[in-house]
C-alpha positions as a Markdown table, in Angstrom:
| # | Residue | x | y | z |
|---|---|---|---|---|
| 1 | Unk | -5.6 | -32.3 | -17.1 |
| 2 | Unk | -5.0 | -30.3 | -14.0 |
| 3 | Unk | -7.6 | -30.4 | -11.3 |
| 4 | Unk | -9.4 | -27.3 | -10.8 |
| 5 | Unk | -12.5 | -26.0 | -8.8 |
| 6 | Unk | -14.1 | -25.6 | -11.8 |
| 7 | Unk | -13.4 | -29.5 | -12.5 |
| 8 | Unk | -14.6 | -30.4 | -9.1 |
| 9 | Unk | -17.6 | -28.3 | -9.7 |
| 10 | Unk | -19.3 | -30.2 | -11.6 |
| 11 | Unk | -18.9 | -33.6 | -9.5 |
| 12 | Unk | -19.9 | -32.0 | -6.0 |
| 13 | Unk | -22.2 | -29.2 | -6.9 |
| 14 | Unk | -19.3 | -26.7 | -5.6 |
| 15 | Unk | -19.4 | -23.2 | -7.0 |
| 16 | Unk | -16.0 | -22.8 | -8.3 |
| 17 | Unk | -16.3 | -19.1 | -8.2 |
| 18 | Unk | -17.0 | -18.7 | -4.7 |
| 19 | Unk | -14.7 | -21.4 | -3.4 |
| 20 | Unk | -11.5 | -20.2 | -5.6 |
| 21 | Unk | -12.2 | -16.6 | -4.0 |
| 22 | Unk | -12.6 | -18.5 | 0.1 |
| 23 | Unk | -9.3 | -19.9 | -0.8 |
| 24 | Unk | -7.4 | -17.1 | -1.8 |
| 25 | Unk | -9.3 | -14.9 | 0.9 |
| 26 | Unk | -8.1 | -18.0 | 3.4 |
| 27 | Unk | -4.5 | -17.5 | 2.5 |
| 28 | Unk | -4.2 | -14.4 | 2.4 |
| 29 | Unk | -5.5 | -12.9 | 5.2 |
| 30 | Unk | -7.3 | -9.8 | 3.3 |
| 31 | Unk | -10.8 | -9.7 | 1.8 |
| 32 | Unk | -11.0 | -8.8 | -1.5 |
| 33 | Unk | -12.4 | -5.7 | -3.2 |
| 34 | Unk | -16.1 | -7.2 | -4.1 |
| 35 | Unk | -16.0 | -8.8 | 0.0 |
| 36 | Unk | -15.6 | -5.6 | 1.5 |
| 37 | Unk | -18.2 | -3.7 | 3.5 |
| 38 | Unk | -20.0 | -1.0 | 1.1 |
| 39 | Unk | -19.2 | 1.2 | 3.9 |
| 40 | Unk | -15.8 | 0.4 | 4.3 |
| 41 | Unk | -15.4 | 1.4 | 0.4 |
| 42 | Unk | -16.9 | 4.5 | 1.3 |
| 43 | Unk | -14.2 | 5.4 | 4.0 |
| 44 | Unk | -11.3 | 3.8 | 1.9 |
| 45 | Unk | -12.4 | 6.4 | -1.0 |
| 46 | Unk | -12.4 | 9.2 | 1.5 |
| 47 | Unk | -8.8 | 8.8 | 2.2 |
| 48 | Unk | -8.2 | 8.5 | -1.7 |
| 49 | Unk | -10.1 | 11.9 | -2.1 |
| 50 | Unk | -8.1 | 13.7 | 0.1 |
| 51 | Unk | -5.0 | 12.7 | -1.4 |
| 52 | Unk | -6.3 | 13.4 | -4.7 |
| 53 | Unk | -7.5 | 16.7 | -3.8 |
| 54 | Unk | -5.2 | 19.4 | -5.7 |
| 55 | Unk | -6.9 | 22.1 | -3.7 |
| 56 | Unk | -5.8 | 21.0 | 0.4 |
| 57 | Unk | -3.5 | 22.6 | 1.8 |
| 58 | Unk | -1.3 | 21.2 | 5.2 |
| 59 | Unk | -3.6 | 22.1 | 7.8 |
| 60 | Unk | -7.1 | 21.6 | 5.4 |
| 61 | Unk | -6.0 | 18.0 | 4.9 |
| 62 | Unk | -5.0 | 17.9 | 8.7 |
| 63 | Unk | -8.9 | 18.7 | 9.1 |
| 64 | Unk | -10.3 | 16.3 | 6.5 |
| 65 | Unk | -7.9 | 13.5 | 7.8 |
| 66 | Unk | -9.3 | 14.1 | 11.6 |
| 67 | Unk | -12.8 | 13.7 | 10.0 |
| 68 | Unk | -11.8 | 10.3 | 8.2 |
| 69 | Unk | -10.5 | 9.0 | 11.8 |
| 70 | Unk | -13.7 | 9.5 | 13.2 |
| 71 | Unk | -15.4 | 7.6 | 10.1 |
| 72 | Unk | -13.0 | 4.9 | 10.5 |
| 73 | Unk | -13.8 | 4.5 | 14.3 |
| 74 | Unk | -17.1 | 3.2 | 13.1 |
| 75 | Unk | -15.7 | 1.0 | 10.6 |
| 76 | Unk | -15.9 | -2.9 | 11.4 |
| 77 | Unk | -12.8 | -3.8 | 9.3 |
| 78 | Unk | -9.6 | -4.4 | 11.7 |
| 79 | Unk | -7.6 | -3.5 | 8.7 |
| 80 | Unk | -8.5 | 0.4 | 7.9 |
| 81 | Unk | -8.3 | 0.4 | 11.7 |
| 82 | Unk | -4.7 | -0.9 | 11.5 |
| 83 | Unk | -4.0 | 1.9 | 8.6 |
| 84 | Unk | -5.6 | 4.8 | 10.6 |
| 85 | Unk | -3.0 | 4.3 | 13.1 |
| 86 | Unk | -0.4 | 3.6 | 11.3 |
| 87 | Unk | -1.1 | 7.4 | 9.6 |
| 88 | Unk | -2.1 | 8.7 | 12.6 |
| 89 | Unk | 1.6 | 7.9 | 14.5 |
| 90 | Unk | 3.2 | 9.9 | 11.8 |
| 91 | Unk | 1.0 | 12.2 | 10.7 |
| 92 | Unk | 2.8 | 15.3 | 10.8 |
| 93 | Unk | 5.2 | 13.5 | 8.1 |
| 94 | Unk | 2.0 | 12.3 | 6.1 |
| 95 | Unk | 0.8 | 15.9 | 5.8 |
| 96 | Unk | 4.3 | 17.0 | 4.8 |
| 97 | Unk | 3.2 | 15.5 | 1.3 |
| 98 | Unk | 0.4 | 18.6 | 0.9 |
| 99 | Unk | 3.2 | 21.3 | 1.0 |
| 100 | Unk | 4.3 | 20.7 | -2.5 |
| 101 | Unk | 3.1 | 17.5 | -3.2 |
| 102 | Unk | 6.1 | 16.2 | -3.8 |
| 103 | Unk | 7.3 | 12.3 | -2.0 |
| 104 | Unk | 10.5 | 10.8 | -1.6 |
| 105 | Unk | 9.7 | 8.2 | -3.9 |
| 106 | Unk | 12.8 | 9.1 | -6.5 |
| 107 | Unk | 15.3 | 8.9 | -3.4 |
| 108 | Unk | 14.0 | 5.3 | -2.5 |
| 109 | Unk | 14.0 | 3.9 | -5.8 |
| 110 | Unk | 17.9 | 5.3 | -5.7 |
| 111 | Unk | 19.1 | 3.9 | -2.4 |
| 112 | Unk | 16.9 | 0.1 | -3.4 |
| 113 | Unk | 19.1 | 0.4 | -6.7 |
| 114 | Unk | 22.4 | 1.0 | -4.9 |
| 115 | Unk | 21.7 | -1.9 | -2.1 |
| 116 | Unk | 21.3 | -3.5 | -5.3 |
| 117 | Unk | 24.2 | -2.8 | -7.0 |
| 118 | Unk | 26.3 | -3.2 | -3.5 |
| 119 | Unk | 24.8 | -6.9 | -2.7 |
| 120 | Unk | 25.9 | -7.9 | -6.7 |
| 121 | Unk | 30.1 | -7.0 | -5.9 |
| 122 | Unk | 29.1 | -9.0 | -2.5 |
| 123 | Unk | 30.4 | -5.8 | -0.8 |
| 124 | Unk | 32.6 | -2.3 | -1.2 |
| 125 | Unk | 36.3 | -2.7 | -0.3 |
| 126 | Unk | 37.3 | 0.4 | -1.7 |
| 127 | Unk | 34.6 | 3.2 | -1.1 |
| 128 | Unk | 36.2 | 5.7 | -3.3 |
| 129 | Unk | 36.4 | 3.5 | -6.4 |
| 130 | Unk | 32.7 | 2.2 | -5.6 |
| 131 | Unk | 31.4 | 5.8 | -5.1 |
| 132 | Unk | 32.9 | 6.3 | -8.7 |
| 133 | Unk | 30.8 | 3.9 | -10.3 |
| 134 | Unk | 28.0 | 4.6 | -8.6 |
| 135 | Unk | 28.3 | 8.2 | -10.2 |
| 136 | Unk | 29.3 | 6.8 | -13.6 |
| 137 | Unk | 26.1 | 4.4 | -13.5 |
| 138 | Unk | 23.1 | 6.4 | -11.8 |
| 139 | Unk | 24.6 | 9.7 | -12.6 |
């Protein structure tokens, strides 16, 4: 049988539960969902609700996105602080995504397939003939 916390549980009065989730919190780096801050889940919904909203407009979501940086500057958790300014230094192409709600999502998932396809012939020697099968396949 494999040795599990569970296992050891029972021989060292260890709470399997609570050790399993300080192990995967150790290697990860990231507190799970149920370790979070209630507060913190409170400003990580915030920035869900504004992206959900069908209503916001460019500059309404500029406004509700200002509001959630100040939320976040009284936020203990290092990592929301890390994602607010990772939004904040590009947020004019963040709020691009209120004009028609549309993302470039279909464009990436091209270009990742044709990297793909590219690093399987271990490279293009002749571009016009590869440029025809790319058409013939993803076309």
């Amino acid at each position: 049988n494999p040795v599990t916390t569970r296992a050891v549980a029972s021989y060292y009065f260890v709470d399997g539960d609570n050790l399993e989730r300080a192990y995967k919190y150790h290697l990860s780096g990231y507190p799970e969902w149920d370790q979070i801050d209630h507060a913190d889940k409170w400003i990580l919904n915030g920035l869900r609700s504004i992206f959900r909203s069908k209503t916001l407009d460019k500059e309404a979501a500029r406004l509700k996105l200002h509001e959630w940086y100040k939320t976040v500057s009284r936020c203990t958790s290092r990592e929301m602080k890390s994602a607010r300014d990772a939004i904040k230094s590009r947020e004019d192409e963040v709020l691009n995504y209120f004009i028609n709600r549309s993302t470039n999502a279909g464009a990436e998932s091209l270009n990742s397939k044709m990297k793909s396809f590219r690093a399987q012939l271990r490279g293009v020697s002749d571009l016009p003939f590869f440029m025809f099968r790319l058409s013939k396949i993803f076309g």
